[in-house]
KOLGU-4560 file (N, C-alpha, C; in nm, 3 decimals, padded with zeros to 5 digits):
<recs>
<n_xx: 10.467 n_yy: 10.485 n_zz: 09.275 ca_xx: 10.359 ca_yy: 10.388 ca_zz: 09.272 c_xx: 10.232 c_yy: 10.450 c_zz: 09.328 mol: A seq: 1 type: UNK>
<n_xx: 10.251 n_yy: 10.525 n_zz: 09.469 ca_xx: 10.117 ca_yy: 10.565 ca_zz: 09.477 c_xx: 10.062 c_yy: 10.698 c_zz: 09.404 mol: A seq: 2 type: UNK>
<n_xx: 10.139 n_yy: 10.764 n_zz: 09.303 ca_xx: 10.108 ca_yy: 10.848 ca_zz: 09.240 c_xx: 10.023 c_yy: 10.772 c_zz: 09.099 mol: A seq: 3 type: UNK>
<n_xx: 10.061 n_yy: 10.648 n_zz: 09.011 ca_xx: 10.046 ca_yy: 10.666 ca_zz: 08.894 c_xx: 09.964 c_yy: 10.488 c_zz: 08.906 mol: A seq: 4 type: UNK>
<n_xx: 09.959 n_yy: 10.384 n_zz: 09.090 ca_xx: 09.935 ca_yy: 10.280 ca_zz: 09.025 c_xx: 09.752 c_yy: 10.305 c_zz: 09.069 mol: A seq: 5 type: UNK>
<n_xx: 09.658 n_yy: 10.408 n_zz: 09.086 ca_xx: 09.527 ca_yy: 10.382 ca_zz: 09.078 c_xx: 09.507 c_yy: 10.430 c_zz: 08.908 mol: A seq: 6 type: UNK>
<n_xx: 09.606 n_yy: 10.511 n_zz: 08.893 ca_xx: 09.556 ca_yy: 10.524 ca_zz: 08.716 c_xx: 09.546 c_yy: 10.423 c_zz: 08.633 mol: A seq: 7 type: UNK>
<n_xx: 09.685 n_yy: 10.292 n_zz: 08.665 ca_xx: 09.664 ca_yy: 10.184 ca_zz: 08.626 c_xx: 09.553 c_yy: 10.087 c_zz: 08.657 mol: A seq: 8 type: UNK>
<n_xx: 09.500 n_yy: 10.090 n_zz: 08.781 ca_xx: 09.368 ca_yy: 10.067 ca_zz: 08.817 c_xx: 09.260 c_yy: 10.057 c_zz: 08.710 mol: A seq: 9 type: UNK>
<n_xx: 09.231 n_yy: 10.205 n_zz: 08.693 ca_xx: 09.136 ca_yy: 10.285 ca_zz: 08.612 c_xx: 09.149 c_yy: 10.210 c_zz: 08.454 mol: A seq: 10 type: UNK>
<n_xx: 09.269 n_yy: 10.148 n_zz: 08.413 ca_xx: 09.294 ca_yy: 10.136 ca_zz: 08.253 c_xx: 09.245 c_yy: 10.014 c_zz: 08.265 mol: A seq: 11 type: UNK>
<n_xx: 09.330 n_yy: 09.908 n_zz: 08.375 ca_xx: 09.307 ca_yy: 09.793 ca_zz: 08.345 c_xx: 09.125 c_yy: 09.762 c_zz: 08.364 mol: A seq: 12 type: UNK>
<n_xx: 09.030 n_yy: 09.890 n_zz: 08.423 ca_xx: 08.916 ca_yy: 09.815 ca_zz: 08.442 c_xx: 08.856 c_yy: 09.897 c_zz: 08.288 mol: A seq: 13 type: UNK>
<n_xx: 08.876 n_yy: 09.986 n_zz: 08.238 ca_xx: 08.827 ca_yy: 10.000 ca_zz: 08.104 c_xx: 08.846 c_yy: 09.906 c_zz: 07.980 mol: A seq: 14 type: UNK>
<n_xx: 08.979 n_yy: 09.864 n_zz: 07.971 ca_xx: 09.033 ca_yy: 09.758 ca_zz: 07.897 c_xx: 08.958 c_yy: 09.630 c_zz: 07.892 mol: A seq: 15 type: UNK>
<n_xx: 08.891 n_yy: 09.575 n_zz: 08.064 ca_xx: 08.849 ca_yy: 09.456 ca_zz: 08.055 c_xx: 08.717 c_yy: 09.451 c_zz: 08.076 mol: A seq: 16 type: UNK>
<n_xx: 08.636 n_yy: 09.577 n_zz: 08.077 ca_xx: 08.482 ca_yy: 09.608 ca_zz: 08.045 c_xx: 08.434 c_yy: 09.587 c_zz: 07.902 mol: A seq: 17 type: UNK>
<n_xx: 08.333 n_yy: 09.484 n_zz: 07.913 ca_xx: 08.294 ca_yy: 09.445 ca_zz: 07.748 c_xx: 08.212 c_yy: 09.584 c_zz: 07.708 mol: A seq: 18 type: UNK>
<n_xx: 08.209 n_yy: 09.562 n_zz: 07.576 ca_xx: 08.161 ca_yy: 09.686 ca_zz: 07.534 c_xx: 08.001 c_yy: 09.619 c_zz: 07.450 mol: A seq: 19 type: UNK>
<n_xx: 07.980 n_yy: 09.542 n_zz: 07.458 ca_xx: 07.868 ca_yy: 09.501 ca_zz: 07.393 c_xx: 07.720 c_yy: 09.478 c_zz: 07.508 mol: A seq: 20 type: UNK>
<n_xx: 07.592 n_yy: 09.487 n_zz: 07.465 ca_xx: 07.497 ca_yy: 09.499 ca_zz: 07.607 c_xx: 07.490 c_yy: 09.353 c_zz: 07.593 mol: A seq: 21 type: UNK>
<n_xx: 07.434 n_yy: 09.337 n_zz: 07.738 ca_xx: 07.419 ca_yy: 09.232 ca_zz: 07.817 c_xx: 07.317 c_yy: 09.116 c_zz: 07.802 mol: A seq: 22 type: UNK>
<n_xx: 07.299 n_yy: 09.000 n_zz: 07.786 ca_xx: 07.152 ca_yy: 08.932 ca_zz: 07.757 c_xx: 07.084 c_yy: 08.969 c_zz: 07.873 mol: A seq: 23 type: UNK>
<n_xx: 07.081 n_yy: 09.001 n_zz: 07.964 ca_xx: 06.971 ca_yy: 09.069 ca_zz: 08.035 c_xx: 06.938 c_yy: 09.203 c_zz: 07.991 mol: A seq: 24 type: UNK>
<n_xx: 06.968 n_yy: 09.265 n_zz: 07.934 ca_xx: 06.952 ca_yy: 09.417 ca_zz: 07.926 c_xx: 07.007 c_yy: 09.529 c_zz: 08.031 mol: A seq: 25 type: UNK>
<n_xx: 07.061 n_yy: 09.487 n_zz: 08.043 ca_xx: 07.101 ca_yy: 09.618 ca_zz: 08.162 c_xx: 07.243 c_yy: 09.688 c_zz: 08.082 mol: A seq: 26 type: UNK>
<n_xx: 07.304 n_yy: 09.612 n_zz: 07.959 ca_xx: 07.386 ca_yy: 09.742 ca_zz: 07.910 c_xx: 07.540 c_yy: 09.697 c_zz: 08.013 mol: A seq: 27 type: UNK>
<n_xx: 07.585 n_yy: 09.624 n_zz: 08.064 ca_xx: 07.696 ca_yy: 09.620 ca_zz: 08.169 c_xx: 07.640 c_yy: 09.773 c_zz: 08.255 mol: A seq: 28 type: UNK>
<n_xx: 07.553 n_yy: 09.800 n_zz: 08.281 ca_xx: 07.551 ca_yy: 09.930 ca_zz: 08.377 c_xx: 07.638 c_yy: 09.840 c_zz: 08.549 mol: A seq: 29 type: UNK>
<n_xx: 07.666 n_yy: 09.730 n_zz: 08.598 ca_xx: 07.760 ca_yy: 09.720 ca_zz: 08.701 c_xx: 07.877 c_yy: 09.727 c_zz: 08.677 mol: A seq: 30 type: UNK>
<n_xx: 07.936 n_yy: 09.704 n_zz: 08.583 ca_xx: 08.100 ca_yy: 09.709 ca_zz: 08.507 c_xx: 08.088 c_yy: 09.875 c_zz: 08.507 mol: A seq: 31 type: UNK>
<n_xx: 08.021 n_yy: 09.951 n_zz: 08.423 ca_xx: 08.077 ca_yy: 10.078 ca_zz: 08.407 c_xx: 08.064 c_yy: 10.144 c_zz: 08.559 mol: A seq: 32 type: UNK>
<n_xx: 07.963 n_yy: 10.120 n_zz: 08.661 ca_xx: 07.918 ca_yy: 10.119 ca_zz: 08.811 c_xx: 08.041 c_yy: 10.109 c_zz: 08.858 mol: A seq: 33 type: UNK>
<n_xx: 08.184 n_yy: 09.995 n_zz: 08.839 ca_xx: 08.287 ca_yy: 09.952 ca_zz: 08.882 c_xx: 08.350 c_yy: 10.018 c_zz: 08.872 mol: A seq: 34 type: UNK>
<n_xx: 08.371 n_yy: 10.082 n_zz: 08.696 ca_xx: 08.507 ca_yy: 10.174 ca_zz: 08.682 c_xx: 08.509 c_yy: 10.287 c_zz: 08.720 mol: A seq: 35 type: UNK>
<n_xx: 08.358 n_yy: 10.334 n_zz: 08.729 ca_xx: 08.350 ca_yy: 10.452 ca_zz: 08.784 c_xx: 08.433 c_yy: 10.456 c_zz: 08.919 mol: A seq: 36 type: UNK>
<n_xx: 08.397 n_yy: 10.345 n_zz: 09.053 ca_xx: 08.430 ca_yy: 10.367 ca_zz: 09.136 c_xx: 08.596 c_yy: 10.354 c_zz: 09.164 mol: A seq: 37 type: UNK>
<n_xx: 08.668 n_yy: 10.294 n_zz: 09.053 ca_xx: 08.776 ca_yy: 10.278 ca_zz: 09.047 c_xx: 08.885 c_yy: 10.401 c_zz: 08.988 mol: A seq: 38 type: UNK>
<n_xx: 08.797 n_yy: 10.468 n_zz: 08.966 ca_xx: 08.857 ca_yy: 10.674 ca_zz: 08.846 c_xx: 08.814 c_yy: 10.728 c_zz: 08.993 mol: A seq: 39 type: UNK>
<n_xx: 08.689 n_yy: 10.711 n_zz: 09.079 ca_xx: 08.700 ca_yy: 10.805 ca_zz: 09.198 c_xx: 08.746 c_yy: 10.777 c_zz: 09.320 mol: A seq: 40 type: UNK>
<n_xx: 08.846 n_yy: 10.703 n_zz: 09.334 ca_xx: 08.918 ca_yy: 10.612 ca_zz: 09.395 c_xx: 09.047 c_yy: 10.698 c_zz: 09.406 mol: A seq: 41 type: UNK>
<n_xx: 09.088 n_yy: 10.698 n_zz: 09.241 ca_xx: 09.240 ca_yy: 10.734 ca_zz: 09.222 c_xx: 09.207 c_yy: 10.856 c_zz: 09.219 mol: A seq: 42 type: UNK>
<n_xx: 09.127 n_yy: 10.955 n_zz: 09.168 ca_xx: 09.076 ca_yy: 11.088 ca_zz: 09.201 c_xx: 09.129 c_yy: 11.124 c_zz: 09.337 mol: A seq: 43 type: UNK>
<n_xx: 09.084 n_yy: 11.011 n_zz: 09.427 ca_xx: 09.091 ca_yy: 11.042 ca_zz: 09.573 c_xx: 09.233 c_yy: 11.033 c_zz: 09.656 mol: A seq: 44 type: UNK>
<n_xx: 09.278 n_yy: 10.890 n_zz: 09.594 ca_xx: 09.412 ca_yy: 10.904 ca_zz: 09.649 c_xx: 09.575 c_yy: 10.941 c_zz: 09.585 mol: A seq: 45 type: UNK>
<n_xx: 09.488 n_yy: 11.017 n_zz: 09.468 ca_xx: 09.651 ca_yy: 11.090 ca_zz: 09.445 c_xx: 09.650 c_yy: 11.176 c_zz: 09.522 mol: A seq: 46 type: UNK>
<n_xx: 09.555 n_yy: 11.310 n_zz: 09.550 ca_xx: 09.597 ca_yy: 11.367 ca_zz: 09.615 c_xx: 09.695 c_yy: 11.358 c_zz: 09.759 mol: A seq: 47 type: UNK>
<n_xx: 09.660 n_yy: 11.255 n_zz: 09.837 ca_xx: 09.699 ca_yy: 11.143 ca_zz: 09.952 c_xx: 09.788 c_yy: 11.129 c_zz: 09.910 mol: A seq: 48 type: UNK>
<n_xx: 09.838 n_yy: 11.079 n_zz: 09.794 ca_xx: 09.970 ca_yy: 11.054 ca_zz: 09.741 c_xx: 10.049 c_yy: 11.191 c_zz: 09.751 mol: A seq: 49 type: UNK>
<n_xx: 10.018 n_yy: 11.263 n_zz: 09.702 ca_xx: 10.115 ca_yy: 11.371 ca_zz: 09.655 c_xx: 10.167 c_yy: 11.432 c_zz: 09.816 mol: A seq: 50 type: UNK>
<n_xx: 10.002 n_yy: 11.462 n_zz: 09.898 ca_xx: 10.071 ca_yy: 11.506 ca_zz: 10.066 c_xx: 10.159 c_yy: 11.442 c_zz: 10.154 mol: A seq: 51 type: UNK>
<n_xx: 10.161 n_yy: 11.299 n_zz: 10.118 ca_xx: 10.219 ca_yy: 11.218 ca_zz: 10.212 c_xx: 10.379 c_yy: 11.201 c_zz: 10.139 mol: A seq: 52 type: UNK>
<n_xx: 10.343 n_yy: 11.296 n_zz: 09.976 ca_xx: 10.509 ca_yy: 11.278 ca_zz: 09.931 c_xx: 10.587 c_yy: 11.438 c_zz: 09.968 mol: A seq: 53 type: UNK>
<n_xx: 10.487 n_yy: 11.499 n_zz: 09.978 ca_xx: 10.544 ca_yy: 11.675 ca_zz: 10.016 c_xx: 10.597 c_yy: 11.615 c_zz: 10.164 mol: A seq: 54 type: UNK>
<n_xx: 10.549 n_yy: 11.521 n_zz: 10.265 ca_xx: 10.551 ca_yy: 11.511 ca_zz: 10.434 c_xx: 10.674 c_yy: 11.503 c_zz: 10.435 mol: A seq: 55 type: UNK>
<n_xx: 10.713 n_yy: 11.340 n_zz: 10.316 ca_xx: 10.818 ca_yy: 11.277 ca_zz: 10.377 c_xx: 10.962 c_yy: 11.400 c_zz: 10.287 mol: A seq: 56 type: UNK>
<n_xx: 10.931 n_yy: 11.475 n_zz: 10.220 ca_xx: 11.016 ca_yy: 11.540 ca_zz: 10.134 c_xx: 11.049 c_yy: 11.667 c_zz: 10.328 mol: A seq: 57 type: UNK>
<n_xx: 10.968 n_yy: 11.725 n_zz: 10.353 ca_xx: 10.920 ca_yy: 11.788 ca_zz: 10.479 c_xx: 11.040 c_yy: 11.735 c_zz: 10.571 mol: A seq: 58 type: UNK>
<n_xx: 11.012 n_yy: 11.603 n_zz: 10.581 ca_xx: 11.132 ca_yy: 11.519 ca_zz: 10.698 c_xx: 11.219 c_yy: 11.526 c_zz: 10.674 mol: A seq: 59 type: UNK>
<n_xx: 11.281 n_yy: 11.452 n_zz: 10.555 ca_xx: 11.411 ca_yy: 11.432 ca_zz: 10.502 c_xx: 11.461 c_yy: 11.586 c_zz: 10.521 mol: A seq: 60 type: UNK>
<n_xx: 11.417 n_yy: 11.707 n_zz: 10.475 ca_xx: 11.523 ca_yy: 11.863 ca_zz: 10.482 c_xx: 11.427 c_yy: 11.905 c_zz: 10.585 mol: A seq: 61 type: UNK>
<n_xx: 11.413 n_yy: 11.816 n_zz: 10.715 ca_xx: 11.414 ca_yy: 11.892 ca_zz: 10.841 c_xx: 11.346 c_yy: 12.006 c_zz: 10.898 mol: A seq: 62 type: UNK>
<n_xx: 11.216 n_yy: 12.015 n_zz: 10.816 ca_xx: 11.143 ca_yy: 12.118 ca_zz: 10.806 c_xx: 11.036 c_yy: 12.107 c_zz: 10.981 mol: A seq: 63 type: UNK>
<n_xx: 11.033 n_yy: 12.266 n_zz: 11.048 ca_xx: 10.971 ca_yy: 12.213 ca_zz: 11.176 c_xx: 10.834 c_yy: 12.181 c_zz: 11.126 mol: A seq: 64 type: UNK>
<n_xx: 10.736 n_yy: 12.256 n_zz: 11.034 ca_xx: 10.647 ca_yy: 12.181 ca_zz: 10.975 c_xx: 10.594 c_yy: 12.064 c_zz: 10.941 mol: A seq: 65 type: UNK>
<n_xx: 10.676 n_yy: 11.954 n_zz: 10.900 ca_xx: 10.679 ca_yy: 11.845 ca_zz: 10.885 c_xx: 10.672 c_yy: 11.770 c_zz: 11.024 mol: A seq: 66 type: UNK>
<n_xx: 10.677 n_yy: 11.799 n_zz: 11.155 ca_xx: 10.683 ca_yy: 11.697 ca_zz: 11.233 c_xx: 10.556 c_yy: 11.692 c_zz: 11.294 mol: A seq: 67 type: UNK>
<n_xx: 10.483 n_yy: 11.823 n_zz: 11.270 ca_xx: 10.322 ca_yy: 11.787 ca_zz: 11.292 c_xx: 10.281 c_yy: 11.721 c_zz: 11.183 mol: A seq: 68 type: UNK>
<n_xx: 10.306 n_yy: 11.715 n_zz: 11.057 ca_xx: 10.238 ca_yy: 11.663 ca_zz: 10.967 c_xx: 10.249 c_yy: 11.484 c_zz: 10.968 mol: A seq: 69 type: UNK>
<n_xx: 10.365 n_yy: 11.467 n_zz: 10.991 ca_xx: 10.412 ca_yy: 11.327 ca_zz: 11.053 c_xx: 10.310 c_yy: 11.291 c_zz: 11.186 mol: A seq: 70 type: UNK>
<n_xx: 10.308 n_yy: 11.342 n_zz: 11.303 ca_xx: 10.173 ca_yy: 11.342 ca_zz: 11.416 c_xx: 10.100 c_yy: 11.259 c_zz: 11.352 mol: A seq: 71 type: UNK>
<n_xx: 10.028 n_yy: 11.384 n_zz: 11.219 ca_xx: 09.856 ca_yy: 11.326 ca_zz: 11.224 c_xx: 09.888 c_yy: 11.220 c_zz: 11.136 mol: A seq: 72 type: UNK>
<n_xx: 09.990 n_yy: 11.202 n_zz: 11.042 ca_xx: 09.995 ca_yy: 11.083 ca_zz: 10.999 c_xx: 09.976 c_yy: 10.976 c_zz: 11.072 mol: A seq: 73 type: UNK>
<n_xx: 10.051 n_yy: 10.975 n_zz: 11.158 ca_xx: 10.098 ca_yy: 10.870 ca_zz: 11.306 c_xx: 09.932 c_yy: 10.831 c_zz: 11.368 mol: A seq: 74 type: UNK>
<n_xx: 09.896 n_yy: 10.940 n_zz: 11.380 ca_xx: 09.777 ca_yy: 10.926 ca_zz: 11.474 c_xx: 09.665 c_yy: 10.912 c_zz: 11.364 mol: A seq: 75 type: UNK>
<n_xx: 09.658 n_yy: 10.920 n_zz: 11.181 ca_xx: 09.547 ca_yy: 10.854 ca_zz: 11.154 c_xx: 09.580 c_yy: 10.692 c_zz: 11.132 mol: A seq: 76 type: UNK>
<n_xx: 09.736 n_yy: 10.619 n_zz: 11.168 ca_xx: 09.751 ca_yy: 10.521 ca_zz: 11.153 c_xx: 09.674 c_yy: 10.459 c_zz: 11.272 mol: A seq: 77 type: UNK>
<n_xx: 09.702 n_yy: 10.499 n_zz: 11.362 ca_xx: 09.641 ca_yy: 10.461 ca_zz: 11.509 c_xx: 09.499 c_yy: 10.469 c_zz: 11.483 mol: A seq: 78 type: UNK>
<n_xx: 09.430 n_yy: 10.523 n_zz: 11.449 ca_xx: 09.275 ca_yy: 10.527 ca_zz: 11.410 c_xx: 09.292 c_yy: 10.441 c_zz: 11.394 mol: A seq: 79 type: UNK>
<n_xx: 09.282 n_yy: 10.446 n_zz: 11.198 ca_xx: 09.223 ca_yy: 10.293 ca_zz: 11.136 c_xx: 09.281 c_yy: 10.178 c_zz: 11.167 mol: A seq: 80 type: UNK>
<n_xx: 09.400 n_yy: 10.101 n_zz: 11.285 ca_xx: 09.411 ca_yy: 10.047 ca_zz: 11.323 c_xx: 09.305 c_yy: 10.030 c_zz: 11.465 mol: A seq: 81 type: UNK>
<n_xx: 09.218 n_yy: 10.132 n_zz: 11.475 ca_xx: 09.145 ca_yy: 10.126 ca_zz: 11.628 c_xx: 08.977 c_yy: 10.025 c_zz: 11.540 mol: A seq: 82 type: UNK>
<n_xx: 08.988 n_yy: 10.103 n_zz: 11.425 ca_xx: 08.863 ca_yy: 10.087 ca_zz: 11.384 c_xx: 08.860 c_yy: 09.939 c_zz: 11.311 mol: A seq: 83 type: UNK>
<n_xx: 08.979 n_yy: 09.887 n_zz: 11.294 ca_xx: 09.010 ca_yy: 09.776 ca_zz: 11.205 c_xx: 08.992 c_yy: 09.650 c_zz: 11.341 mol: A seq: 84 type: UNK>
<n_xx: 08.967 n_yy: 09.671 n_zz: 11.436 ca_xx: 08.960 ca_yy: 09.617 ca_zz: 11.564 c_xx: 08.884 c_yy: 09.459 c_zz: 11.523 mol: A seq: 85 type: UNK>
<n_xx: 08.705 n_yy: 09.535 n_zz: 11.490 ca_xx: 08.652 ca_yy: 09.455 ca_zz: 11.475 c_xx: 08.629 c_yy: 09.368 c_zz: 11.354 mol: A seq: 86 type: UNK>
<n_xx: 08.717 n_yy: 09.392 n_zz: 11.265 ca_xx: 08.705 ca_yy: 09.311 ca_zz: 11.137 c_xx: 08.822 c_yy: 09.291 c_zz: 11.131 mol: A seq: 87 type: UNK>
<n_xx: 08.923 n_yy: 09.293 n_zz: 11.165 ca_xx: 09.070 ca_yy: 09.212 ca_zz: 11.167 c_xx: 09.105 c_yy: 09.248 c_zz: 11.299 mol: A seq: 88 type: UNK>
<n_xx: 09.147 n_yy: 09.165 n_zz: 11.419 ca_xx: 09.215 ca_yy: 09.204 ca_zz: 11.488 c_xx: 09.359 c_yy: 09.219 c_zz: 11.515 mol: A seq: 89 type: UNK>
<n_xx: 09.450 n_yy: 09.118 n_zz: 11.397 ca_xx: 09.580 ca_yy: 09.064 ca_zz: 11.418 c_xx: 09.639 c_yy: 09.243 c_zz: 11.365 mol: A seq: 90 type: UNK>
<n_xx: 09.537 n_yy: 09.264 n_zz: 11.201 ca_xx: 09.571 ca_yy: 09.385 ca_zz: 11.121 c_xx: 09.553 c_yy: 09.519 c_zz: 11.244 mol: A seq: 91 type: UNK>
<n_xx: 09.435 n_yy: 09.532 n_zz: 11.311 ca_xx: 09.418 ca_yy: 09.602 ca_zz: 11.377 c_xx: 09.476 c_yy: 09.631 c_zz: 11.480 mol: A seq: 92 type: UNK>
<n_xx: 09.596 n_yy: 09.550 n_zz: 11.549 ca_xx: 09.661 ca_yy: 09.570 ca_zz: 11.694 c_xx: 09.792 c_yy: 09.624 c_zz: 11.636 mol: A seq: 93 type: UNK>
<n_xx: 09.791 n_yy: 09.538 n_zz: 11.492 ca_xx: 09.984 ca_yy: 09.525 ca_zz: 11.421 c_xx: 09.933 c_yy: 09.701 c_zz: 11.401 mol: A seq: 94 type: UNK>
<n_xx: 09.810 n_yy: 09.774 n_zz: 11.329 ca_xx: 09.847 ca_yy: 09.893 ca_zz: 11.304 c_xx: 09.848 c_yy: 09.965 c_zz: 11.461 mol: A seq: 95 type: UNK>
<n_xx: 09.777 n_yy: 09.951 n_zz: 11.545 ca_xx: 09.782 ca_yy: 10.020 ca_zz: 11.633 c_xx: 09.936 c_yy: 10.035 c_zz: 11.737 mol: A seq: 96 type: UNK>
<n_xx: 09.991 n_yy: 09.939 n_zz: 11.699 ca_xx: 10.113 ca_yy: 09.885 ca_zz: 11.769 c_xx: 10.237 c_yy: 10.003 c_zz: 11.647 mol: A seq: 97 type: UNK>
<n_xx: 10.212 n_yy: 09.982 n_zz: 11.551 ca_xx: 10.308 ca_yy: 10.066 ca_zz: 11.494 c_xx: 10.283 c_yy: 10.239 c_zz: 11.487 mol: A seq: 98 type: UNK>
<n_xx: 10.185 n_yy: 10.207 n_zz: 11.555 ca_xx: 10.151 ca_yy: 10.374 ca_zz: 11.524 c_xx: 10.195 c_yy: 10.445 c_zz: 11.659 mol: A seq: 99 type: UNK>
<n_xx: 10.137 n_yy: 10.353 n_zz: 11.730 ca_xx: 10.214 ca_yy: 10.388 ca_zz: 11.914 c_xx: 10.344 c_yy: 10.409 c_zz: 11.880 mol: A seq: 100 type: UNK>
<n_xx: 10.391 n_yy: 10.283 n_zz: 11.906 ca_xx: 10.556 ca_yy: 10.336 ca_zz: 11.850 c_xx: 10.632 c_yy: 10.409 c_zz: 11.804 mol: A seq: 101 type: UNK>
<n_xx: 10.516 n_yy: 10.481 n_zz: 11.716 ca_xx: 10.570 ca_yy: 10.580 ca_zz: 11.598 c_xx: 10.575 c_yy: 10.721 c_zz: 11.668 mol: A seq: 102 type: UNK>
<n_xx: 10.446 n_yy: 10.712 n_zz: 11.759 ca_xx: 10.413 ca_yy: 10.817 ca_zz: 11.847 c_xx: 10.506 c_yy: 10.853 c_zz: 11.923 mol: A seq: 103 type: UNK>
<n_xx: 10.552 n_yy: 10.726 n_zz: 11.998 ca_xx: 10.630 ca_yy: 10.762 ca_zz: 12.103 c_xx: 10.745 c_yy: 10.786 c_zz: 12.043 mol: A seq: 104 type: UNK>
<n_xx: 10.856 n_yy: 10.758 n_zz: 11.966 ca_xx: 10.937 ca_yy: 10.832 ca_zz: 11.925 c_xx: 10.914 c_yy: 10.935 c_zz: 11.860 mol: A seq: 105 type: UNK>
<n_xx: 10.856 n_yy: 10.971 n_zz: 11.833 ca_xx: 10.821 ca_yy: 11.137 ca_zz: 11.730 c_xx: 10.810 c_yy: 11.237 c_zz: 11.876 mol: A seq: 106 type: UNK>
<n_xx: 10.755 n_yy: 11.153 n_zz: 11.983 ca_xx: 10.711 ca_yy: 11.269 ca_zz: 12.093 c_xx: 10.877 c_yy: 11.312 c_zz: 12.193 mol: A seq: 107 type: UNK>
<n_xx: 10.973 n_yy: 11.246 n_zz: 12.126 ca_xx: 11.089 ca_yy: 11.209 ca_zz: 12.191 c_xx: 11.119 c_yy: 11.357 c_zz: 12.190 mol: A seq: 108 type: UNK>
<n_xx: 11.154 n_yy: 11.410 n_zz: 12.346 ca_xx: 11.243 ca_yy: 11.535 ca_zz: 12.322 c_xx: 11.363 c_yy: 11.544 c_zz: 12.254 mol: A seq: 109 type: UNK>
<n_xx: 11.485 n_yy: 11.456 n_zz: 12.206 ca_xx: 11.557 ca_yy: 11.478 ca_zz: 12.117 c_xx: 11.508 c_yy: 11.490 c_zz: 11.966 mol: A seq: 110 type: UNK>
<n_xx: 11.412 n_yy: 11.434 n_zz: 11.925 ca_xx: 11.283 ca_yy: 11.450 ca_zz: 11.794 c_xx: 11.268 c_yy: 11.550 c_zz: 11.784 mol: A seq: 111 type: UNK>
<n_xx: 11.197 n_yy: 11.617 n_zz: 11.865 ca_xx: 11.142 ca_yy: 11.756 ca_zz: 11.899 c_xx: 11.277 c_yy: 11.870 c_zz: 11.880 mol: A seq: 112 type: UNK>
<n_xx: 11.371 n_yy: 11.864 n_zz: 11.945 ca_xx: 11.458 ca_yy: 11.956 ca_zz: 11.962 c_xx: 11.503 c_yy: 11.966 c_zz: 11.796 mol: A seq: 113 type: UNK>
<n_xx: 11.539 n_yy: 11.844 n_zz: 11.697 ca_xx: 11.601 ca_yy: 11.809 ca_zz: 11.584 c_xx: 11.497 c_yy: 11.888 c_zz: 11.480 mol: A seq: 114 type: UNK>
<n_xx: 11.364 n_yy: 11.883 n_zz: 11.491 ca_xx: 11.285 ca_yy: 11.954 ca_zz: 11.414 c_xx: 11.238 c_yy: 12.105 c_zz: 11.434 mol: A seq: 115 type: UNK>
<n_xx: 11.328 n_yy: 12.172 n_zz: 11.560 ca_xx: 11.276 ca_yy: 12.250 ca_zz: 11.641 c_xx: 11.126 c_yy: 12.326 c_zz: 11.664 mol: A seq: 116 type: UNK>
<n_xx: 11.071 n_yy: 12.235 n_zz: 11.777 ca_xx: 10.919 ca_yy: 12.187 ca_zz: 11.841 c_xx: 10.920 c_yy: 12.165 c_zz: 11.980 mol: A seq: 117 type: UNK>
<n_xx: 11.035 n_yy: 12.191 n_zz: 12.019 ca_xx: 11.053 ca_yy: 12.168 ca_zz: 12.177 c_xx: 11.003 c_yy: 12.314 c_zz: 12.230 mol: A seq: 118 type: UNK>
<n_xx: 10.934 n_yy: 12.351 n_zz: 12.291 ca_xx: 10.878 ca_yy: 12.493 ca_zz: 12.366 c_xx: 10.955 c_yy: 12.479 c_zz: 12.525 mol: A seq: 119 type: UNK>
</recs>
């Protein structure tokens, strides 16, 4: 899904962009304005997609690589839960709360030893 559903994104807003100009004249230039931003969207997060599918591929066969990559995952959840503060707070504590969590077991010396990361 997060590989193939912003492409679906992208179709369903071409599909439902009229193709005829506008009685004002402007041509739908905000509709095509839309899809654009909806093609550089999925541009943006397949890649996101694909790293966060190499991470968890990383975890599952135990790779010591993977448990930093898991970290910054962890810790950009904790961000945008920091930053989500002031425009949701319930969203913003629930992410910050799972990301702690996430932290603190990942920082677990048996974690560490299992991915070997313990120094």
């Amino acid at each position: 899904m997060a590989i193939f559903g912003p492409f679906g994104s992208v179709v369903s807003r071409f599909s439902s962009t009229p193709s005829a100009a506008s009685n004002e004249g402007t041509g739908y230039i905000f509709a095509a304005i839309g899809t654009a931003g909806a093609a550089i969207t999925a541009f943006l997060l397949v890649p996101v997609g694909l790293i966060l599918l190499l991470g968890a591929y990383g975890v599952m066969t135990q790779r010591s690589w993977a448990w930093n990559v898991t970290v910054g995952v962890l810790a950009i959840l904790t961000a945008s839960g920091v930053l989500r503060l002031g425009s949701s707070p319930v969203v913003g504590a629930a992410l910050i709360g799972a990301g702690a969590a996430g932290l603190g077991l990942w920082f677990r010396n048996d974690t560490r030893e299992w991915y070997g990361t313990q120094h």
